[in-house]
Biotite code that builds the C-alpha atoms (Angstrom):
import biotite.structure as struc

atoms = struc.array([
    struc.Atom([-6.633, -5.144, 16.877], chain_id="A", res_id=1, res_name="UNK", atom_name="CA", element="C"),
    struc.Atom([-3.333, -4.393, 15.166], chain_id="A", res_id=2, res_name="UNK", atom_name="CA", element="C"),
    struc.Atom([-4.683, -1.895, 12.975], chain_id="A", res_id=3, res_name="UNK", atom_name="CA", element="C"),
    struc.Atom([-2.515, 0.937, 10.929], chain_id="A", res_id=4, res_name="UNK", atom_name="CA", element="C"),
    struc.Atom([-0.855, 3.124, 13.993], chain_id="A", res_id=5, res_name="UNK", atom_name="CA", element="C"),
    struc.Atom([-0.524, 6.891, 12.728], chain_id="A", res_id=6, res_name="UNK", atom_name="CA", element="C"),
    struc.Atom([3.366, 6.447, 12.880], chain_id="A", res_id=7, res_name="UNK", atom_name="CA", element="C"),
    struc.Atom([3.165, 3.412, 10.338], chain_id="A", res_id=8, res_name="UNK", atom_name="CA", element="C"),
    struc.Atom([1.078, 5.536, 8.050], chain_id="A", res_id=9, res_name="UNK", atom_name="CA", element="C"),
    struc.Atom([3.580, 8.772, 8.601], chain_id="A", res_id=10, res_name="UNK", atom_name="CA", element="C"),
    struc.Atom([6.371, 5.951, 7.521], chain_id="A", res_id=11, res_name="UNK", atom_name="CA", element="C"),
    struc.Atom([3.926, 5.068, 4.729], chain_id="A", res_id=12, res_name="UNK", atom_name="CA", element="C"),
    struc.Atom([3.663, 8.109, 3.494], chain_id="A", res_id=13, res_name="UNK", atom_name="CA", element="C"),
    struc.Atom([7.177, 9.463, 3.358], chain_id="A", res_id=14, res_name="UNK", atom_name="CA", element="C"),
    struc.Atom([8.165, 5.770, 2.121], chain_id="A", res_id=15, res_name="UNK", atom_name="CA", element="C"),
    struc.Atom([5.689, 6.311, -1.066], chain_id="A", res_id=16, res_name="UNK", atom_name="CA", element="C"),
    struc.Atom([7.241, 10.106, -1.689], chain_id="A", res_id=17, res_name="UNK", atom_name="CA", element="C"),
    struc.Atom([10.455, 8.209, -1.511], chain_id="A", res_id=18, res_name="UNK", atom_name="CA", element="C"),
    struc.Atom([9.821, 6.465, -4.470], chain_id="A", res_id=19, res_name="UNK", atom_name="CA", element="C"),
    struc.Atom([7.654, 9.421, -6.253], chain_id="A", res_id=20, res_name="UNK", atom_name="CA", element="C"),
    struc.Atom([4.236, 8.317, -5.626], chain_id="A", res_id=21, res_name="UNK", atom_name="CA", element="C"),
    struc.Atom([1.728, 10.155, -4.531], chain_id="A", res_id=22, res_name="UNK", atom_name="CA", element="C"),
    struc.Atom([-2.197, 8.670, -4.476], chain_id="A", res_id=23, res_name="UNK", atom_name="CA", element="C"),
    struc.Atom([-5.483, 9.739, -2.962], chain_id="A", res_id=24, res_name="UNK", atom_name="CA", element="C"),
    struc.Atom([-6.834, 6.349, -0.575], chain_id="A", res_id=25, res_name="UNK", atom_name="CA", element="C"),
    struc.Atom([-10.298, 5.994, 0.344], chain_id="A", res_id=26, res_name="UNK", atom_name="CA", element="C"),
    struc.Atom([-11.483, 3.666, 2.954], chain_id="A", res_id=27, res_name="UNK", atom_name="CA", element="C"),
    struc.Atom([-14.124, 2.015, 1.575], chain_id="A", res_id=28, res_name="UNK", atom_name="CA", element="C"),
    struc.Atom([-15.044, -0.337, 4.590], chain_id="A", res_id=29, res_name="UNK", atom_name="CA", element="C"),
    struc.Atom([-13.991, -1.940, 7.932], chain_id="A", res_id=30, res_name="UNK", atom_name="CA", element="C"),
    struc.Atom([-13.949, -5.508, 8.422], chain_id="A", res_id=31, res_name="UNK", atom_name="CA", element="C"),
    struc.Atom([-14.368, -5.810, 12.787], chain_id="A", res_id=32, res_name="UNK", atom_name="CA", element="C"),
    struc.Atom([-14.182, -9.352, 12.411], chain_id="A", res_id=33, res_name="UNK", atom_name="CA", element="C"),
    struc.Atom([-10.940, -9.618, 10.222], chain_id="A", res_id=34, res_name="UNK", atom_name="CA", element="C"),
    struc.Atom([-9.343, -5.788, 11.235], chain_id="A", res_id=35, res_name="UNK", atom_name="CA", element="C"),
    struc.Atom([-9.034, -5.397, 7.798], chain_id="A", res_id=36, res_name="UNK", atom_name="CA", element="C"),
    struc.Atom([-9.577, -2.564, 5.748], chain_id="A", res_id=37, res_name="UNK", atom_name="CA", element="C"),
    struc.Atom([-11.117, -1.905, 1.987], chain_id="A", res_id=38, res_name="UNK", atom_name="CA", element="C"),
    struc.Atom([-9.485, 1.095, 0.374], chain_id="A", res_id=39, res_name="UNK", atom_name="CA", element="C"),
    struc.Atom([-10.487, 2.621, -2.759], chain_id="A", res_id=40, res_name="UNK", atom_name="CA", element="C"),
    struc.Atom([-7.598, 4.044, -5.309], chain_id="A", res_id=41, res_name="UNK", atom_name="CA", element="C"),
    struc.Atom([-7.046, 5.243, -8.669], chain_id="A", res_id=42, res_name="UNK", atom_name="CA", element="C"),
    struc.Atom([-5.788, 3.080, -11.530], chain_id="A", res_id=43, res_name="UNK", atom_name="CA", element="C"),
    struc.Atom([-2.241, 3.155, -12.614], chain_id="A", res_id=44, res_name="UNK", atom_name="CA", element="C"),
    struc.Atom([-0.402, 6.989, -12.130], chain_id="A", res_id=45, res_name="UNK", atom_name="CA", element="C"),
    struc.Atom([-3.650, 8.497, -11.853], chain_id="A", res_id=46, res_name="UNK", atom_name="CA", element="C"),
    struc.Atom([-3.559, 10.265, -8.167], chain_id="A", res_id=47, res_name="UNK", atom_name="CA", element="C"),
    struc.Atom([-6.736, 11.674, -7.368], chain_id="A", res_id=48, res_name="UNK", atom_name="CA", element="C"),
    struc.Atom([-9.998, 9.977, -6.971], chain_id="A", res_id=49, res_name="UNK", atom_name="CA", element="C"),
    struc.Atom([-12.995, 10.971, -8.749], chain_id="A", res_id=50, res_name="UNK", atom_name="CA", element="C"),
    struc.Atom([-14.659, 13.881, -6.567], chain_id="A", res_id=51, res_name="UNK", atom_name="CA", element="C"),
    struc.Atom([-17.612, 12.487, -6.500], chain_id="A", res_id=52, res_name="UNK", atom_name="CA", element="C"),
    struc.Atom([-16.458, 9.842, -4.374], chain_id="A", res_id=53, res_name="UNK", atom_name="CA", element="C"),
    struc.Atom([-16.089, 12.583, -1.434], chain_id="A", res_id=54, res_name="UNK", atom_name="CA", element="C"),
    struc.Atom([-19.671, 12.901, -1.013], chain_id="A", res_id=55, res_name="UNK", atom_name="CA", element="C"),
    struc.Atom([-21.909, 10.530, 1.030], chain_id="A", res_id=56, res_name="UNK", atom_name="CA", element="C"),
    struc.Atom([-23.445, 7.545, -0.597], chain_id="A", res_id=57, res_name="UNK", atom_name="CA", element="C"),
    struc.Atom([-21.907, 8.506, -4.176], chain_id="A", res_id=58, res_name="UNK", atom_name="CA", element="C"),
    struc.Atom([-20.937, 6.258, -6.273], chain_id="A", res_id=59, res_name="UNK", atom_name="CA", element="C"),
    struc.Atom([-17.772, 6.362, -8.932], chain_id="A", res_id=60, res_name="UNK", atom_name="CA", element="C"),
    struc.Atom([-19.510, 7.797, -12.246], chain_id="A", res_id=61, res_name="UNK", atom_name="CA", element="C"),
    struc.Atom([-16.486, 6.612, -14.555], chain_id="A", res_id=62, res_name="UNK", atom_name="CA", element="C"),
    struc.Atom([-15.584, 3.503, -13.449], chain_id="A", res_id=63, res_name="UNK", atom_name="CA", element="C"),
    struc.Atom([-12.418, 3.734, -12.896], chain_id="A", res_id=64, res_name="UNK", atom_name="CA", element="C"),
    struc.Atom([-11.629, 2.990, -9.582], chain_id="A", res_id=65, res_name="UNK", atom_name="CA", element="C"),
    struc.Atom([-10.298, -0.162, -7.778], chain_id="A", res_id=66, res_name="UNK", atom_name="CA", element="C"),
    struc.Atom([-10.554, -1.807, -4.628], chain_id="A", res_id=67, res_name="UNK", atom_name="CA", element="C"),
    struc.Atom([-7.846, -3.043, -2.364], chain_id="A", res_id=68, res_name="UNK", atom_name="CA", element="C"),
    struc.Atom([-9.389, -4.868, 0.077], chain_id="A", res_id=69, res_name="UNK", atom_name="CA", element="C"),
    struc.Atom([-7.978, -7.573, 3.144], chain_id="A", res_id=70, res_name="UNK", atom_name="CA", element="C"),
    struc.Atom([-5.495, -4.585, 4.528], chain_id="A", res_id=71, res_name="UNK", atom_name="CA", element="C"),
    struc.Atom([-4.329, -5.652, 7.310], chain_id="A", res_id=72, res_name="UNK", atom_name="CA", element="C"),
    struc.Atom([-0.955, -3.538, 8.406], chain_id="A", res_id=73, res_name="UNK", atom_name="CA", element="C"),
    struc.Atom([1.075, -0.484, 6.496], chain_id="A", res_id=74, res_name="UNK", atom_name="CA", element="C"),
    struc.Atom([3.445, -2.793, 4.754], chain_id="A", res_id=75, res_name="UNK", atom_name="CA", element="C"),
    struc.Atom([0.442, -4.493, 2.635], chain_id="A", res_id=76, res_name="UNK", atom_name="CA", element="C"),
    struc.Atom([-1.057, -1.017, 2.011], chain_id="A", res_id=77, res_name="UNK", atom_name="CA", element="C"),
    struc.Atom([2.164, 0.140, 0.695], chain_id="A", res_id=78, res_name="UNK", atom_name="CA", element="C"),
    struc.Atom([2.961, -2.802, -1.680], chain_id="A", res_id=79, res_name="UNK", atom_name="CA", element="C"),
    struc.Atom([-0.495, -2.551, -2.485], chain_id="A", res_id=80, res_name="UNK", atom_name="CA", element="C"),
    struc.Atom([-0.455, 1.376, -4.040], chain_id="A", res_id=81, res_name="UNK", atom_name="CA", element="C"),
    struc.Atom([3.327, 0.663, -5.328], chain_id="A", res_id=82, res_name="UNK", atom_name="CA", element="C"),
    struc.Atom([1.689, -2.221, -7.679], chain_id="A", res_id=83, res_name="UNK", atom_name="CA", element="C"),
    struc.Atom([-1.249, -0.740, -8.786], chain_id="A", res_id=84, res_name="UNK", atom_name="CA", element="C"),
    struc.Atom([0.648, 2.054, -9.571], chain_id="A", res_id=85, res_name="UNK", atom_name="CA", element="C"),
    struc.Atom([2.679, -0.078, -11.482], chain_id="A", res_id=86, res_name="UNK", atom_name="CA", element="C"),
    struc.Atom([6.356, 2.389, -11.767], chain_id="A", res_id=87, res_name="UNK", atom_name="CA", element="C"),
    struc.Atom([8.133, 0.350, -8.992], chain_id="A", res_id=88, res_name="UNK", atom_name="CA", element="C"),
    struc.Atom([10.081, -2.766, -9.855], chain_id="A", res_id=89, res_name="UNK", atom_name="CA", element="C"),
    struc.Atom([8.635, -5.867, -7.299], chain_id="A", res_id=90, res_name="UNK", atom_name="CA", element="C"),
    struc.Atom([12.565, -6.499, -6.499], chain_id="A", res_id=91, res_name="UNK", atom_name="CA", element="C"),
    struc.Atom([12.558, -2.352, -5.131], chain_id="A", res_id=92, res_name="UNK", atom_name="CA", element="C"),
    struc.Atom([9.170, -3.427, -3.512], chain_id="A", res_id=93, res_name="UNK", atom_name="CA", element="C"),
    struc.Atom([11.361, -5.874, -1.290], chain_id="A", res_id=94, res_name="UNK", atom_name="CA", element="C"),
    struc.Atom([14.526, -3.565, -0.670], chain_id="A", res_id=95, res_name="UNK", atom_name="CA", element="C"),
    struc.Atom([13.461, -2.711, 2.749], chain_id="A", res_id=96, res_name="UNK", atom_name="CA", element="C"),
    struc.Atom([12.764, -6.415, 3.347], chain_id="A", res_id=97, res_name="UNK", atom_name="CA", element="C"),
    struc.Atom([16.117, -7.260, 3.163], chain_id="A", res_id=98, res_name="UNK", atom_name="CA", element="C"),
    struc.Atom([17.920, -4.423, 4.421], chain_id="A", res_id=99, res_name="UNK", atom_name="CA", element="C"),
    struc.Atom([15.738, -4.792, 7.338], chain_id="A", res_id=100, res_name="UNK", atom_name="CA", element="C"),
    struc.Atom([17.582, -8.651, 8.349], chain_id="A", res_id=101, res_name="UNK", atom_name="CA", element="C"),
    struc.Atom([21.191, -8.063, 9.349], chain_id="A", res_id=102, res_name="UNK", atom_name="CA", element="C"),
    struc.Atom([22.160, -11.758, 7.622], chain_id="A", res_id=103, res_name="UNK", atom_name="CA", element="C"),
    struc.Atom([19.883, -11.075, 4.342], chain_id="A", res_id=104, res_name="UNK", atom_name="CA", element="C"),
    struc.Atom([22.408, -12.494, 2.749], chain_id="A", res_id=105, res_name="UNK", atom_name="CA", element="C"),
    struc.Atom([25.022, -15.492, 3.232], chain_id="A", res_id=106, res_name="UNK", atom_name="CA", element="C"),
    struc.Atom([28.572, -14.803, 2.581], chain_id="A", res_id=107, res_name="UNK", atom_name="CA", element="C"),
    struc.Atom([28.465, -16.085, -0.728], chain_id="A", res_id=108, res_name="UNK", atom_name="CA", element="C"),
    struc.Atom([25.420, -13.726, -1.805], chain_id="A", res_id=109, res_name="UNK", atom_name="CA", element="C"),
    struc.Atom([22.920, -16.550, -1.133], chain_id="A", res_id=110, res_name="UNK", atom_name="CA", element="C"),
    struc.Atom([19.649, -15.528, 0.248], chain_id="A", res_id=111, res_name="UNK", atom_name="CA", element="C"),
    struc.Atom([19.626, -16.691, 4.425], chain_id="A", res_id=112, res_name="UNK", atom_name="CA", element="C"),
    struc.Atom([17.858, -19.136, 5.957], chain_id="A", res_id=113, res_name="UNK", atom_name="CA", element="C"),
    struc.Atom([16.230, -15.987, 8.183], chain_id="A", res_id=114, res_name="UNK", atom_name="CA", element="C"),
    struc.Atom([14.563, -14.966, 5.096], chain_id="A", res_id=115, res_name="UNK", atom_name="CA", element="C"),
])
């Protein structure tokens, strides 16, 4: 299993405060067969969670919490908060992509092949 290593969440993390976002996660459930996980998250800016969610068997009392399930690695939990959150531009979102392949870009400013 593949799985979110702590250093990928650390990286998380300090890639979210990067861009001002801060959000409580809850995981919600484990899928052994897929090694995915279900978090639970506030809507929009909101960062905390309701506090009833912190105890056993509770259930969300206002309704106002989503589910981001089929997590499979830190990058997909990241773009996940940064869109529900909803401040962060999709083309920011994708910064790191590109900076991350030397030849992002041809010559001419055309998007690569590699991409």
């Amino acid at each position: 299993m593949n799985g979110l290593r702590v250093s990928e969440g650390s990286a998380l993390i300090e890639s979210l405060r990067s861009e001002g976002v801060m959000k409580d996660l809850l995981v919600d459930a484990i899928n052994p067969s897929s090694h995915t996980i279900t978090f639970l998250l506030s809507p929009g800016t909101k960062a905390s969670l309701h506090p009833s969610l912190l105890v056993s068997g509770s259930h969300d009392i206002d309704g106002a919490t989503l589910s981001m399930g089929d997590i499979a690695d830190a990058v997909a939990l990241e773009r996940g908060v940064l869109s529900v959150e909803g401040r962060v531009s999709n083309s920011r979102k994708y910064e790191q992509d590109v900076a991350a392949c030397g030849h992002a870009l041809t010559p001419q400013g055309a998007p690569s092949d590699e991409l």
